[in-house]
N, C-alpha and C positions, 0 to 999 in steps of 0.2 A: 640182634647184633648187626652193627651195619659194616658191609663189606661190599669193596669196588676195586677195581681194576682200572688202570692208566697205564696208555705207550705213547710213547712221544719219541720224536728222532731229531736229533742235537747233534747241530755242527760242529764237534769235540769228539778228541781222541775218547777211546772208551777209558784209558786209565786215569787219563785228568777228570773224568766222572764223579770215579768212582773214589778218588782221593778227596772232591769236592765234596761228594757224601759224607767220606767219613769223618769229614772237617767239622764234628758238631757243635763246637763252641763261636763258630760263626754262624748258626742259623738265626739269632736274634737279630741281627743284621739285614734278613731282607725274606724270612718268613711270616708270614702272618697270623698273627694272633701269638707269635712264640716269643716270650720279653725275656728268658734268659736258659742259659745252658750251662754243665760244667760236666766235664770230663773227671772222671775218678780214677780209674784205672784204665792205661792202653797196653796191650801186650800183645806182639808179634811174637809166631809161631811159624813153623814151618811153613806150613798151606793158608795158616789162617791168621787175622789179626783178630783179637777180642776187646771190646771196648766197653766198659761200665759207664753211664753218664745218665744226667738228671736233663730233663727238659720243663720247664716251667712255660704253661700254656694258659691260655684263656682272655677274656675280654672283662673288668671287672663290673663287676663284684665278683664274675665263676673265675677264679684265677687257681690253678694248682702244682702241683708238679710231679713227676712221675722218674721212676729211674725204669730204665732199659739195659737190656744188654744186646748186643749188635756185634754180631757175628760175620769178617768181610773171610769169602771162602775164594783164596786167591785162582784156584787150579779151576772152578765153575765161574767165576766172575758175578759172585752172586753178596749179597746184602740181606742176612737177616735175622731183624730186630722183635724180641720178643718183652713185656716188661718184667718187673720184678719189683714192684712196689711201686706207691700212688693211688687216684684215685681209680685207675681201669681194674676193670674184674679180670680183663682178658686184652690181649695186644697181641698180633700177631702182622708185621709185615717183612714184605723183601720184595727186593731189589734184585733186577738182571740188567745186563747192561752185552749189549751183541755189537762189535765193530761191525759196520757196512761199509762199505769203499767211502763214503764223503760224509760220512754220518753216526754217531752210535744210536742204536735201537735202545733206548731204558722203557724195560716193564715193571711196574709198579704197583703191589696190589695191598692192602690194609684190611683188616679184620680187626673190631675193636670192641669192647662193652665194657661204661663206665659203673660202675660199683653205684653211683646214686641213682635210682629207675628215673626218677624227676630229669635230670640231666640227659641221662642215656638216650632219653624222647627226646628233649629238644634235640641233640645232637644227630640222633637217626634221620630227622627232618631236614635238617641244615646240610646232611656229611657229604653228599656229592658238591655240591656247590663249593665247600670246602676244602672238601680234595682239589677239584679242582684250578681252584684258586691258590695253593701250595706246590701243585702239580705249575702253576705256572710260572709262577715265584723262583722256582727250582731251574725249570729253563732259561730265566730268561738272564736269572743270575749264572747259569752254566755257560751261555751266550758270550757274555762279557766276560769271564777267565781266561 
């Protein structure tokens, strides 16, 4: 199962972050590899907001979709998303987001394993490289907000 860790520190308040994160039907927009999104359910609770939503990923012909659930936990300032159907066996990330005086700290870490072994290889090979490049994506569009 491939799992990484990314922090990065972004010239934005930490709550315009962390609103941009949970904005998921704009990640088609200026994520890579991700061509569409849809929100099913949002619901604000006390401490927490709970969001149901599909993300449709890949490069084709591997094109698929997956539903998640994504958990914003307002009182830790934290993000996280586990799935609930698709093709991953296992999904598991989150989001921290720490104001600094000129900067927010976002720690970002993913753990994932897809259901086809065939995929799951190629993707263990590729998954830093594409973190990273979504890790960027996410900056640089957080930049420009």
């Amino acid at each position: 199962m491939p799992k990484a860790s990314v922090t990065r520190q972004i010239a934005r308040e930490k709550q315009k972050l962390i609103d941009f994160v949970l904005d998921i039907e704009k990640y088609p927009e200026f994520i890579p590899f991700c061509i569409d999104s849809k929100v099913y359910e949002k619901n604000e609770k006390n401490n927490e907001i709970a969001i149901i939503a599909d993300l449709t990923i890949g490069k084709k012909p591997f094109v698929d979709t997956y539903k998640s659930d994504v958990r914003y936990k307002k009182k830790d300032d934290t993000i996280h998303v586990t799935n609930i159907g698709g093709p991953l066996k296992h999904l598991e990330n989150n989001w921290k987001f720490i104001q600094k005086e000129n900067f927010t700290e976002v720690h970002f870490d993913v753990d994932f394993e897809i259901k086809n072994k065939f995929l799951d290889m190629i993707m263990t090979k590729s998954f830093e490289y594409g973190l990273n490049k979504i890790a960027d994506a996410f900056q640089e569009r957080a930049e420009k907000i």
